[in-house]
N, C-alpha and C positions, 0 to 999 in steps of 0.2 A: 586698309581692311585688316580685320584682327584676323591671324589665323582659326579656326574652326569655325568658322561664317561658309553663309553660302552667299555668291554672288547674284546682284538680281537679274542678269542675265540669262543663268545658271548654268553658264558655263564649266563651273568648278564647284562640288561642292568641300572646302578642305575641312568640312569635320568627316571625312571615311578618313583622309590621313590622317589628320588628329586624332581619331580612334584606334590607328593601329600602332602611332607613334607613344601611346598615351600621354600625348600633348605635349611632347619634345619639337618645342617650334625653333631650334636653332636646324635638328635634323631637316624637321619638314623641311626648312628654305633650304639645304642640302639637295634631298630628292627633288623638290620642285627643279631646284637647280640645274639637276640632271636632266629631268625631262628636258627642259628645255634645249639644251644643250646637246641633245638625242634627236633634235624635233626636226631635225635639217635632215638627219641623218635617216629618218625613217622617210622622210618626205621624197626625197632623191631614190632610195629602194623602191618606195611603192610606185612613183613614176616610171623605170627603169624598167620596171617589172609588167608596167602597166603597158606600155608602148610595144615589150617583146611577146604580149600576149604571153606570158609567163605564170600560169596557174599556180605552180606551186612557189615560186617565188611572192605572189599576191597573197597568196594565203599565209606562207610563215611569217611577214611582216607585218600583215596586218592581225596575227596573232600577238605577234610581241608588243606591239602600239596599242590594240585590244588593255593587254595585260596593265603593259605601265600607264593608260590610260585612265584606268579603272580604278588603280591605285591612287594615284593623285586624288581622286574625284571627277574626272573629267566621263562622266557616264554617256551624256550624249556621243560624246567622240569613242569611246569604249562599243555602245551599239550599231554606232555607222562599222568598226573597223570589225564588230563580229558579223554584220552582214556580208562585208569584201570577203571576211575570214569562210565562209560559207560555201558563197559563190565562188571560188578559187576552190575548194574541197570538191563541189560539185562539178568542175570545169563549166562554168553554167556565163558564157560570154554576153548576154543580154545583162542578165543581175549583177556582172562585174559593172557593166556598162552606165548601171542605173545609180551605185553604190559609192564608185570611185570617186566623181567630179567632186562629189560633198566635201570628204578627208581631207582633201590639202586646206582648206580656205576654215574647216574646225579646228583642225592642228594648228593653223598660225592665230585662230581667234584665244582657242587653248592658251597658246605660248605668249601669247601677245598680255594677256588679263594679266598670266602670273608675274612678268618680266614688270610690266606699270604697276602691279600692285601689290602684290604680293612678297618681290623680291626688292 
């Protein structure tokens, strides 16, 4: 898949990163690179956080996965992690409850697209 395509899944779209890279596809495979390579590390947090009933820990995490979410292209996983980001804000244990299961299984579909195709 050519960098700035959207995927028909639409899991990723990378022309937002090719818009902000102004089409430096050595960088993007960089950044993609990182995500992925972050993607363990965020998943283990929001778990960690999820188990200890940890509201503010749900929330900073899923603000920063939010962020580099968003960046990549990865929007659906960017809106699931502003809703955790939310409900963690709110202390609101029902809408963590409804929000959380989705994240881990985006995050690896995310990490998964770019890792076979991308990179």
């Amino acid at each position: 898949m050519a960098m700035g395509s959207d995927n028909s899944a639409g899991l990723l779209d990378t022309g937002i990163l090719a818009s902000l890279l102004g089409g430096d596809a050595g960088l993007q495979r960089e950044i993609l690179q990182e995500f992925c390579n972050s993607a363990g590390g965020y998943s283990e947090a929001l778990e960690k956080a999820y188990h200890g009933h940890a509201f503010d820990d749900l929330k900073n995490v899923a603000h920063k996965l939010k962020s580099s979410a968003r960046t990549v292209g990865a929007m659906q996983l960017g809106e699931l992690c502003e809703r955790l980001e939310v409900a963690g804000r709110e202390r609101n244990w029902q809408r963590v409850e409804a929000c959380y299961p989705a994240i881990k299984p985006a995050l690896a579909a995310v990490s998964g697209f770019i890792e076979s195709d991308l990179l």
